[in-house]
PDB file of N, CA, C and O in Angstrom:
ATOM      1  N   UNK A   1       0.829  -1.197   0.000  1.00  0.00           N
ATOM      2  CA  UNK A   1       0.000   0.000   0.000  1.00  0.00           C
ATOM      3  C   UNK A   1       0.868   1.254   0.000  1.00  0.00           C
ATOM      4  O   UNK A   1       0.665   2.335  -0.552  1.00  0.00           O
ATOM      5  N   UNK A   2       1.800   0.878   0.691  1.00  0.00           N
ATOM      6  CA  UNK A   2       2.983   2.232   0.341  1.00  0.00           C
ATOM      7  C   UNK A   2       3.592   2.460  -0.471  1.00  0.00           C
ATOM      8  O   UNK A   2       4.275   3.484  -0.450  1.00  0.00           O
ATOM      9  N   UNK A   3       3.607   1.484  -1.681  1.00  0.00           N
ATOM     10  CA  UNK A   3       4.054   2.218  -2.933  1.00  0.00           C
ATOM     11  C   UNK A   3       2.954   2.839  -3.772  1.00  0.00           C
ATOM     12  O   UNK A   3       3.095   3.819  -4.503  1.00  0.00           O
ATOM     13  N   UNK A   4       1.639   2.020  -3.543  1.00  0.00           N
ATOM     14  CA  UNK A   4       0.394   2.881  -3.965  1.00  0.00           C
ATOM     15  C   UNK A   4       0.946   4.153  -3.668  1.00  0.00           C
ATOM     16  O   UNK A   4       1.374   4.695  -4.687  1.00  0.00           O
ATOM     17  N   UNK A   5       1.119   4.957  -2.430  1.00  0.00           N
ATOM     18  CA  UNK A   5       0.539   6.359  -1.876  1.00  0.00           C
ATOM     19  C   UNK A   5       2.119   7.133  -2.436  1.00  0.00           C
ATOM     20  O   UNK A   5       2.067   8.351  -2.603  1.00  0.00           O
ATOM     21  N   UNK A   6       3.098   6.617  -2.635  1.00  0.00           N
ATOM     22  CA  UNK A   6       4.169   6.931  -3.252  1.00  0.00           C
ATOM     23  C   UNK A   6       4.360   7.188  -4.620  1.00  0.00           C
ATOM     24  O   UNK A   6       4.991   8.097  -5.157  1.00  0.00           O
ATOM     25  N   UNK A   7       3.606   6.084  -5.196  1.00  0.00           N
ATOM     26  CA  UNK A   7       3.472   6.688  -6.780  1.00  0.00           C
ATOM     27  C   UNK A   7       2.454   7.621  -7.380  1.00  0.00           C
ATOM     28  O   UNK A   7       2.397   8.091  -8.517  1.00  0.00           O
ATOM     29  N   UNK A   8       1.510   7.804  -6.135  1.00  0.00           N
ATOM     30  CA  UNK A   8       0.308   9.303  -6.242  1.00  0.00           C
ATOM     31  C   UNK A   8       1.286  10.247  -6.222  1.00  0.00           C
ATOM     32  O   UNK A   8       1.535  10.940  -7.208  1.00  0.00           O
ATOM     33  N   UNK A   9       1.853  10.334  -5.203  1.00  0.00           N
ATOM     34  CA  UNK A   9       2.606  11.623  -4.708  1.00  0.00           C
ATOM     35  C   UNK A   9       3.640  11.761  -5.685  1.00  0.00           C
ATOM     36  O   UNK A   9       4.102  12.896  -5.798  1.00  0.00           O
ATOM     37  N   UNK A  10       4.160  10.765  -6.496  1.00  0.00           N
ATOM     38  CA  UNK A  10       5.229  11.075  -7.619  1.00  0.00           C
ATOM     39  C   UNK A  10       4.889  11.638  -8.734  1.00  0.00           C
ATOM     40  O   UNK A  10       5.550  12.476  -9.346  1.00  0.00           O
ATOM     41  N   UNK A  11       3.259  10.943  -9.196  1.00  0.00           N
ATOM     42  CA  UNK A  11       2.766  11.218 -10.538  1.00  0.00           C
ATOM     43  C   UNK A  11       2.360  12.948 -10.140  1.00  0.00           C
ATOM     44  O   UNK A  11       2.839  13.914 -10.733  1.00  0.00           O
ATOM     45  N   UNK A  12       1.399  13.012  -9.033  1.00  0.00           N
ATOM     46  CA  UNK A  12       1.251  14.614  -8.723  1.00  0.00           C
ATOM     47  C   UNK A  12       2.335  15.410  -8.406  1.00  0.00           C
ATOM     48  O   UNK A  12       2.177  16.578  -8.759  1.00  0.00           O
ATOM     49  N   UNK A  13       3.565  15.127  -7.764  1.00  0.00           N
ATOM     50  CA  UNK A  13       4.572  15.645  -8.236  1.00  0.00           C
ATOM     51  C   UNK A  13       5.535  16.251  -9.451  1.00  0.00           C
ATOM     52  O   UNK A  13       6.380  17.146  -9.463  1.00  0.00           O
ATOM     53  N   UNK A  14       5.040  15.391 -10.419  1.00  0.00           N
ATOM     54  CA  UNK A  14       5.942  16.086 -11.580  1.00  0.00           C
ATOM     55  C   UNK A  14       4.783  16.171 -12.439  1.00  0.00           C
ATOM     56  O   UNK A  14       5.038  16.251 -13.640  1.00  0.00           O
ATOM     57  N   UNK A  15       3.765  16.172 -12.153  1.00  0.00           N
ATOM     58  CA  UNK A  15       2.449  17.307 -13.136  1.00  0.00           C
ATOM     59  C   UNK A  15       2.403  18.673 -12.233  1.00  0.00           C
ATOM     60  O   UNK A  15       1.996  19.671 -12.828  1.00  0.00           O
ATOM     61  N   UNK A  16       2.803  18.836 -10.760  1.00  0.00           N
ATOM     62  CA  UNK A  16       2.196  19.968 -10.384  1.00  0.00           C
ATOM     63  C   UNK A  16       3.106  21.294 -10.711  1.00  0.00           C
ATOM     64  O   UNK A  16       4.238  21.581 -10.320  1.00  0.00           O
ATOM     65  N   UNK A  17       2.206  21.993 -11.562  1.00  0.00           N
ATOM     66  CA  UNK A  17       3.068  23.320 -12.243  1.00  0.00           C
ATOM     67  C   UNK A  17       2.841  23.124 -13.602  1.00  0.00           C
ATOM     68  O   UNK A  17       3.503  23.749 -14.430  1.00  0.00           O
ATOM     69  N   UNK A  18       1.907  22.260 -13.955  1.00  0.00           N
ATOM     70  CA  UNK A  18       2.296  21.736 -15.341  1.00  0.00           C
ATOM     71  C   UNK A  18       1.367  22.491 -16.311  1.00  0.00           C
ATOM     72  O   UNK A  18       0.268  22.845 -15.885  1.00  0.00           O
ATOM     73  N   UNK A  19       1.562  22.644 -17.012  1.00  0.00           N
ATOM     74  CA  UNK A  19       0.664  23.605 -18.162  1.00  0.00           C
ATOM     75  C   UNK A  19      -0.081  22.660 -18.877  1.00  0.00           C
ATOM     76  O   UNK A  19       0.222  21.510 -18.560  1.00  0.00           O
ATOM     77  N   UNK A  20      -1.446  22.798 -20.219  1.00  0.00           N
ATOM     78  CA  UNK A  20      -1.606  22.144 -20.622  1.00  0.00           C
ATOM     79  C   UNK A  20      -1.100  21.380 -21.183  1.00  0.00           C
ATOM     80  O   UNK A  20      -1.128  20.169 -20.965  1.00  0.00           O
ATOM     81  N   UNK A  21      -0.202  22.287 -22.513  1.00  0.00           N
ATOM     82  CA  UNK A  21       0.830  21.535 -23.070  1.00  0.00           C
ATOM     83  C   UNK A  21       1.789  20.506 -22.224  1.00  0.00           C
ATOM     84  O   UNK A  21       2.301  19.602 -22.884  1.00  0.00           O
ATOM     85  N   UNK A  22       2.028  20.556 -21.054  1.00  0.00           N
ATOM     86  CA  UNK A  22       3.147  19.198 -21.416  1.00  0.00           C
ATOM     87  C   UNK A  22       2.328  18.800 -20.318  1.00  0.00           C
ATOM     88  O   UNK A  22       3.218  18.380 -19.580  1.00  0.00           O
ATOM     89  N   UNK A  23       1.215  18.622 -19.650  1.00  0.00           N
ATOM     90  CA  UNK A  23       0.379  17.662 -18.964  1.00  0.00           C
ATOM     91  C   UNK A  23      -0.192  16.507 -20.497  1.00  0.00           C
ATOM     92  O   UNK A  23      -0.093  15.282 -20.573  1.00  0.00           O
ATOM     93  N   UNK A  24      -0.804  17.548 -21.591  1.00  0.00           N
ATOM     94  CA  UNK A  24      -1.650  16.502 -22.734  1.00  0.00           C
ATOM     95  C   UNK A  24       0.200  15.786 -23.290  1.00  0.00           C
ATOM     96  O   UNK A  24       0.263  14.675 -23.816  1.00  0.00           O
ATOM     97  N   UNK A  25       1.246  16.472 -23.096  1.00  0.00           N
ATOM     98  CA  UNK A  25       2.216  15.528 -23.449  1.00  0.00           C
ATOM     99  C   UNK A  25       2.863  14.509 -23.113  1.00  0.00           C
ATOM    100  O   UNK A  25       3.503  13.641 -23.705  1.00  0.00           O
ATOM    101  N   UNK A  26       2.455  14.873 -21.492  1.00  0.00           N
ATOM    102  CA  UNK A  26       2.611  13.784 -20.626  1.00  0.00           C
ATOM    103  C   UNK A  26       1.949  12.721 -21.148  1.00  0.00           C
ATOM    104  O   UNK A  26       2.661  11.925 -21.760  1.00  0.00           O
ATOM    105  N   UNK A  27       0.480  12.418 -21.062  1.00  0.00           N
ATOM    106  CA  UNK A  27      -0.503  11.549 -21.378  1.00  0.00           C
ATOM    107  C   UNK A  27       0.035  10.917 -22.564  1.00  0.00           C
ATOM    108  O   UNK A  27       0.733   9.925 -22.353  1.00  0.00           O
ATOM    109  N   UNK A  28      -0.214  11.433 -24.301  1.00  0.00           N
ATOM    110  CA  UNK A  28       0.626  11.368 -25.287  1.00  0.00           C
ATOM    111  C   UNK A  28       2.021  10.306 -24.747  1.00  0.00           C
ATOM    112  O   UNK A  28       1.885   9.084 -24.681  1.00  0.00           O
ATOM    113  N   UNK A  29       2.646  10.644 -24.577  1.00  0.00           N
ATOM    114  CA  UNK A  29       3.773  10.006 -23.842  1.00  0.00           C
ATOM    115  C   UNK A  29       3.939   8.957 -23.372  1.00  0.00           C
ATOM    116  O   UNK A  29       4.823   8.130 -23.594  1.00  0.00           O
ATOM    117  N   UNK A  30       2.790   8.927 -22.452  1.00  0.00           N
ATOM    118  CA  UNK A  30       2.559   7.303 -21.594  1.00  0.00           C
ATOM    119  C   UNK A  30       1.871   6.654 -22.644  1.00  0.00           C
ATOM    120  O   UNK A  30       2.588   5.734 -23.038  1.00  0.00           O
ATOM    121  N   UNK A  31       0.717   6.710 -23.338  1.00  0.00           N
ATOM    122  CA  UNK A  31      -0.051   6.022 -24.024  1.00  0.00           C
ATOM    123  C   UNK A  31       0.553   5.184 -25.588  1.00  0.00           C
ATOM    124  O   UNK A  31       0.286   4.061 -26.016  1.00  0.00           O
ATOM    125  N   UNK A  32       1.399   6.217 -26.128  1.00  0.00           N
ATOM    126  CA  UNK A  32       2.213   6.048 -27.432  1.00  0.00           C
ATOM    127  C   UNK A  32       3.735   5.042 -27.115  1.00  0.00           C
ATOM    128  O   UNK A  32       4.426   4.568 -28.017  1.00  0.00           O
ATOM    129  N   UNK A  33       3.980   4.901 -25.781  1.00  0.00           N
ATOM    130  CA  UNK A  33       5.433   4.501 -25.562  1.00  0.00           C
ATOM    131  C   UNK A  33       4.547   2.968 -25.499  1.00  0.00           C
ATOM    132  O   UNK A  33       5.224   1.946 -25.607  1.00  0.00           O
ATOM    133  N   UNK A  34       3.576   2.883 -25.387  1.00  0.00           N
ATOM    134  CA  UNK A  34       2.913   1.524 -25.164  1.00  0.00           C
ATOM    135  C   UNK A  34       3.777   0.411 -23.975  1.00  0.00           C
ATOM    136  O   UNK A  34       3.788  -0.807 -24.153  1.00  0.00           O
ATOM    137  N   UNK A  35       4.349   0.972 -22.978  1.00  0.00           N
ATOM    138  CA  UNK A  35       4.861   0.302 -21.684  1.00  0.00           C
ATOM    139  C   UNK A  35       4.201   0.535 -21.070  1.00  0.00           C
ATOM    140  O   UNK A  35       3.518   1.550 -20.935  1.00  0.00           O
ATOM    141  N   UNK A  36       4.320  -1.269 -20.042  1.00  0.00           N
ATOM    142  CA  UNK A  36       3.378  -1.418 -19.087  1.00  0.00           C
ATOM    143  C   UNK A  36       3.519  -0.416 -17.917  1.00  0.00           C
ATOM    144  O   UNK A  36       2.496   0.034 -17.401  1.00  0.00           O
ATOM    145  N   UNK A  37       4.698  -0.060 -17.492  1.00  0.00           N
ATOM    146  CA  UNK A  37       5.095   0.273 -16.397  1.00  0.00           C
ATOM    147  C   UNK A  37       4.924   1.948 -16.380  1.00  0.00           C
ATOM    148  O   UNK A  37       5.617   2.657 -15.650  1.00  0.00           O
ATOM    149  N   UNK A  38       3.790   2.531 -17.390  1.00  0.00           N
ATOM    150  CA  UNK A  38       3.302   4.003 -17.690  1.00  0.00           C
ATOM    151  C   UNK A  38       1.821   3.814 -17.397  1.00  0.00           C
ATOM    152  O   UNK A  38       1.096   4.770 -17.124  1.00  0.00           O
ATOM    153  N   UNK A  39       1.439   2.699 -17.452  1.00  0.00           N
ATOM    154  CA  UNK A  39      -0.367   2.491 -16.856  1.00  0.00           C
ATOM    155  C   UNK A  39      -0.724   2.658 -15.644  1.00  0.00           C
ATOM    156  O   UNK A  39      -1.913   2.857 -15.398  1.00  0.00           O
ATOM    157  N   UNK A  40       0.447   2.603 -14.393  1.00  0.00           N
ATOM    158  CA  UNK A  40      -0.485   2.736 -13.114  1.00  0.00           C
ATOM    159  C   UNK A  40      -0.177   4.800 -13.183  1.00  0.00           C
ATOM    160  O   UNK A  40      -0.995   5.470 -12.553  1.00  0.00           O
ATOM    161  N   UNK A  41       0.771   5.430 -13.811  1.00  0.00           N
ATOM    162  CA  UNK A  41       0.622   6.610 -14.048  1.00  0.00           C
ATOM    163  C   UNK A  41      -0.650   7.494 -14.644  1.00  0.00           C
ATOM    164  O   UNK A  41      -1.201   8.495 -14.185  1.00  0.00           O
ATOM    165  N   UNK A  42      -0.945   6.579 -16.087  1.00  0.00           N
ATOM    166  CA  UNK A  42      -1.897   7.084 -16.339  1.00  0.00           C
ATOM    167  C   UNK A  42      -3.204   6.459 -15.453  1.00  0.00           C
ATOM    168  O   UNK A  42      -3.986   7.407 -15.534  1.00  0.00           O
ATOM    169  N   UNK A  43      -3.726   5.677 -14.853  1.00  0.00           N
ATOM    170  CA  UNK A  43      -3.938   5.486 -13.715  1.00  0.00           C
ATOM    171  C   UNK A  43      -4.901   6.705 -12.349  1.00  0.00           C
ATOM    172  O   UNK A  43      -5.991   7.061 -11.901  1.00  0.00           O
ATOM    173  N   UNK A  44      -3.399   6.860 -12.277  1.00  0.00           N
ATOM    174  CA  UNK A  44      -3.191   7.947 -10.946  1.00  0.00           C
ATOM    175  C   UNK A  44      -3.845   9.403 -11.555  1.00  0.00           C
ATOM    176  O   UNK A  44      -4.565  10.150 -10.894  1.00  0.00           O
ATOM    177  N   UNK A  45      -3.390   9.651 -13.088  1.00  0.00           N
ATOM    178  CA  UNK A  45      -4.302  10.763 -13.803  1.00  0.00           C
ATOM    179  C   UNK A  45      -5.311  10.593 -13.871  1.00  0.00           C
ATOM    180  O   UNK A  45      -6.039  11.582 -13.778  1.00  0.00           O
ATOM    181  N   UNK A  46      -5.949   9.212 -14.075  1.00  0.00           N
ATOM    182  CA  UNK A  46      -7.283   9.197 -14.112  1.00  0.00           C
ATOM    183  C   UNK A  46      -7.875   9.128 -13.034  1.00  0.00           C
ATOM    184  O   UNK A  46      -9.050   9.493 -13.021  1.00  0.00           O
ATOM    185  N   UNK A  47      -7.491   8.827 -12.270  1.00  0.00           N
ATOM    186  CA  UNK A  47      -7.806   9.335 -10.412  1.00  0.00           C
ATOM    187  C   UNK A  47      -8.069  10.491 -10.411  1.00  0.00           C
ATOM    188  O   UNK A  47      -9.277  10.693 -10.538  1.00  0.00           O
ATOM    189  N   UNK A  48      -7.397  11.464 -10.311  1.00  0.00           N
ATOM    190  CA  UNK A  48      -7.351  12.447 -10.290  1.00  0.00           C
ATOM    191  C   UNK A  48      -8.845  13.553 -11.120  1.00  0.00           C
ATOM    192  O   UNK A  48      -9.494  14.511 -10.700  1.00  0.00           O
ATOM    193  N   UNK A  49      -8.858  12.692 -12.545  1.00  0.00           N
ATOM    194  CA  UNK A  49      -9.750  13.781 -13.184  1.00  0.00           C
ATOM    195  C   UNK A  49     -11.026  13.121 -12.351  1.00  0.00           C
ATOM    196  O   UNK A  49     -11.839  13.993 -12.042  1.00  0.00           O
ATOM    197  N   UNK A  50     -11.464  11.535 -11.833  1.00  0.00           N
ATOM    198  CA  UNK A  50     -12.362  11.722 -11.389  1.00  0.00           C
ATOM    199  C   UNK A  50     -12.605  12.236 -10.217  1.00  0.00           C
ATOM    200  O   UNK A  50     -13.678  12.771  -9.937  1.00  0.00           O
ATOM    201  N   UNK A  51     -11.720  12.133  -9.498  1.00  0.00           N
ATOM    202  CA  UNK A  51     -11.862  13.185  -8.339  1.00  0.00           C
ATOM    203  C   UNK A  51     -12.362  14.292  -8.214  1.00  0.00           C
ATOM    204  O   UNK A  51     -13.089  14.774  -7.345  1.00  0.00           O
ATOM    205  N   UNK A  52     -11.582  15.005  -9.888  1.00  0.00           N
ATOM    206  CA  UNK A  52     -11.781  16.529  -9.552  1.00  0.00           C
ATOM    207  C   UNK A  52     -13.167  16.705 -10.379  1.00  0.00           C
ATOM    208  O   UNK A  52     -13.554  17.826 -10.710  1.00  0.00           O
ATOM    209  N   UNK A  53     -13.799  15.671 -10.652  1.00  0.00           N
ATOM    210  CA  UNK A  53     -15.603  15.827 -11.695  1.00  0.00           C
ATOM    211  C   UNK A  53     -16.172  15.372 -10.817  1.00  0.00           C
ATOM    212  O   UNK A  53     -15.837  14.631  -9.893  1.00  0.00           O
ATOM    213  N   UNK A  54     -17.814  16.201 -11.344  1.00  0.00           N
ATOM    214  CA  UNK A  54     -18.717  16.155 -10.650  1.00  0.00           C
ATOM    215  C   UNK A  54     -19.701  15.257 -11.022  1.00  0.00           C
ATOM    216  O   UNK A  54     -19.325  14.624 -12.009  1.00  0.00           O
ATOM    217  N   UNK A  55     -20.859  14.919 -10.627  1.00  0.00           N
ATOM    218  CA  UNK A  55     -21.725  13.070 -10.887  1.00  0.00           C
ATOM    219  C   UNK A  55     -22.118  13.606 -12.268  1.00  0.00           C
ATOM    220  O   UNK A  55     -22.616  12.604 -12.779  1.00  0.00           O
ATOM    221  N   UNK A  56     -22.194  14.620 -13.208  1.00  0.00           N
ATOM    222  CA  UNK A  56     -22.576  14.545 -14.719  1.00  0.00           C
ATOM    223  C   UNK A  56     -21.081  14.754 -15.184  1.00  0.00           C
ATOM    224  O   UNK A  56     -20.968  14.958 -16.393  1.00  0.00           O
ATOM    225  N   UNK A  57     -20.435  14.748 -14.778  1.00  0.00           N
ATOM    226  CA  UNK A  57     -18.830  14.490 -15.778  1.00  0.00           C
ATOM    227  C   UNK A  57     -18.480  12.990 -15.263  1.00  0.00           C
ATOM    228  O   UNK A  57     -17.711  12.321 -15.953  1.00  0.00           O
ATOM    229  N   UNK A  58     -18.812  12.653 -14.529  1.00  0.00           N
ATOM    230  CA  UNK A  58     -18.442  11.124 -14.438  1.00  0.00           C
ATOM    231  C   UNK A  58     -19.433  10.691 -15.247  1.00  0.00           C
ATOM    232  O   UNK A  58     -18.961  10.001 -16.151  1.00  0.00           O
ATOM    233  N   UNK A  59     -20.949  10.835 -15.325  1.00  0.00           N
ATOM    234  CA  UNK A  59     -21.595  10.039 -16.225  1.00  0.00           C
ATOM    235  C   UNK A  59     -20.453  10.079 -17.390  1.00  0.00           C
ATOM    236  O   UNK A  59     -20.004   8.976 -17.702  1.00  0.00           O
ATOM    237  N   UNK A  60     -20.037  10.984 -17.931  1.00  0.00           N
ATOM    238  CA  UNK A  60     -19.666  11.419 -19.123  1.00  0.00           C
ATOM    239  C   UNK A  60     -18.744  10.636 -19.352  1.00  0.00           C
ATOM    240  O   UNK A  60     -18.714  10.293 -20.534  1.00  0.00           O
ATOM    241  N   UNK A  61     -17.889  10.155 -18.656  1.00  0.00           N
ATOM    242  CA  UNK A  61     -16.588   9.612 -18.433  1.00  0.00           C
ATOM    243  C   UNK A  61     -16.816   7.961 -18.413  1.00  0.00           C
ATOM    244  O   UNK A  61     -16.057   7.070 -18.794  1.00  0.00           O
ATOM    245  N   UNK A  62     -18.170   7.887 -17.813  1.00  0.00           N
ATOM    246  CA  UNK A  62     -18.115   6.505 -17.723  1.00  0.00           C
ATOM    247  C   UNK A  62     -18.694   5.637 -18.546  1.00  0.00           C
ATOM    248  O   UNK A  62     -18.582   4.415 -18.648  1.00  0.00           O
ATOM    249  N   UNK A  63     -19.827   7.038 -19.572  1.00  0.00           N
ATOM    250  CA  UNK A  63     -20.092   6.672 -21.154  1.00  0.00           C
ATOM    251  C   UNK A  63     -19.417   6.405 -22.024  1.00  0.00           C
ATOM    252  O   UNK A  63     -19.507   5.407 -22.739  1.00  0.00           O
ATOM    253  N   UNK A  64     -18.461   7.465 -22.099  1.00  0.00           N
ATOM    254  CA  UNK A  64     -17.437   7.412 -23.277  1.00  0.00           C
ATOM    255  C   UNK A  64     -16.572   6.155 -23.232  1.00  0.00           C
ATOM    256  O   UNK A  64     -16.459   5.493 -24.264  1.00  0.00           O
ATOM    257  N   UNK A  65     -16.046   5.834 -22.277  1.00  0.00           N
ATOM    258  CA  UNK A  65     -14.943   4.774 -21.397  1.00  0.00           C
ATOM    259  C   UNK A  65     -15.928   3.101 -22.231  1.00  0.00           C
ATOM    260  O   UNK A  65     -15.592   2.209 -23.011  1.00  0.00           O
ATOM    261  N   UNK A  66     -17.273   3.482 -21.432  1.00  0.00           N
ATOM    262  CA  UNK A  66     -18.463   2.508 -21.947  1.00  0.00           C
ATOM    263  C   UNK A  66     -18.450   2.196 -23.964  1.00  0.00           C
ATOM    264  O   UNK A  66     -18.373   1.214 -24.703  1.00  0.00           O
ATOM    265  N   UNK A  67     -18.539   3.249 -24.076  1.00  0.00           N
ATOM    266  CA  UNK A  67     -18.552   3.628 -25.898  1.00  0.00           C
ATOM    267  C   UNK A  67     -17.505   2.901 -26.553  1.00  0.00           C
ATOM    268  O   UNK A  67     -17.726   1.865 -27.179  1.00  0.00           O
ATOM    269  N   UNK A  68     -16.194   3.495 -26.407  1.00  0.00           N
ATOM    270  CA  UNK A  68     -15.109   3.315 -26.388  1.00  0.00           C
ATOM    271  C   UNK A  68     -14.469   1.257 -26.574  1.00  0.00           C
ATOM    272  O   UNK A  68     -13.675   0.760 -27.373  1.00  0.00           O
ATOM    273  N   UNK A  69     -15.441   0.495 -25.216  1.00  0.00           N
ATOM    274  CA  UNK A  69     -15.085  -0.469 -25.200  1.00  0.00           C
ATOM    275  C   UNK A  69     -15.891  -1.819 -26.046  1.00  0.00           C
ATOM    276  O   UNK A  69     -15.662  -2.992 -26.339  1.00  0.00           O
ATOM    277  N   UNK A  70     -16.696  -1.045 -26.164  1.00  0.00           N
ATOM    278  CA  UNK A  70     -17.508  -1.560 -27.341  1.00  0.00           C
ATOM    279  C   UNK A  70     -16.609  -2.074 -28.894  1.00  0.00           C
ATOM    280  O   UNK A  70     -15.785  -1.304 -29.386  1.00  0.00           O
ATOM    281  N   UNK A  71     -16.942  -3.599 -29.605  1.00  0.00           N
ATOM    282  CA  UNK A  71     -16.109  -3.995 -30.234  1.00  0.00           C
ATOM    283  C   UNK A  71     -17.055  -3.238 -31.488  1.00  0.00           C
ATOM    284  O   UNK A  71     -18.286  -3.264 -31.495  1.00  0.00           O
ATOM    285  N   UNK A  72     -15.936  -2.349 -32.868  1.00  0.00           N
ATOM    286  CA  UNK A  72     -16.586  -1.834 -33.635  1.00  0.00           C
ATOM    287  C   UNK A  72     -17.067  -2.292 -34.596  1.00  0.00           C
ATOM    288  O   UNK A  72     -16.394  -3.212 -35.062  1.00  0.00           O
ATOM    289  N   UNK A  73     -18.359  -1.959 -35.362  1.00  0.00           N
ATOM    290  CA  UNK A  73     -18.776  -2.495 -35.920  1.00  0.00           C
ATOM    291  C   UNK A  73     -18.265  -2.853 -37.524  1.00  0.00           C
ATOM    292  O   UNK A  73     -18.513  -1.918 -38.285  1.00  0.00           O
ATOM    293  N   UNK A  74     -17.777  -3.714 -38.005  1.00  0.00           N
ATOM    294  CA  UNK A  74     -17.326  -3.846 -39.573  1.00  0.00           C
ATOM    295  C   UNK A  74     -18.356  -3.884 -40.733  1.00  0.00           C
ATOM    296  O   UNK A  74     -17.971  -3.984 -41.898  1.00  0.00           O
TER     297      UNK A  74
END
């Protein structure tokens, strides 16, 4: 559990100060390098945005996420 609360405090550590630009580059970054060991980061971001939304941005979030996992149609 203590590396859980260690890798919060790391990921919010080197976003805090962060502008859009290199927060969406951050993301970009983790997602495109396709390593495992960038998922509990992006993760901890996605913690975060639900934290900081309110019960109609989580619907929103948990539609799209929903949408998203849906296999597409050919």
């Amino acid at each position: 559990m203590l590396m859980n609360l260690d890798l919060r405090k790391a990921v919010m550590a080197n976003l805090d100060d962060s502008n859009y630009d290199e927060i969406r580059e951050t993301i970009i970054d983790a997602i495109e390098s396709g390593e495992e060991k960038t998922l509990p980061g992006l993760g901890v971001i996605f913690e975060i945005l639900w934290n900081g939304s309110n019960d109609a941005e989580k619907e929103t979030i948990v539609s799209r996420v929903s949408q998203c996992l849906r296999p597409k149609a050919s």
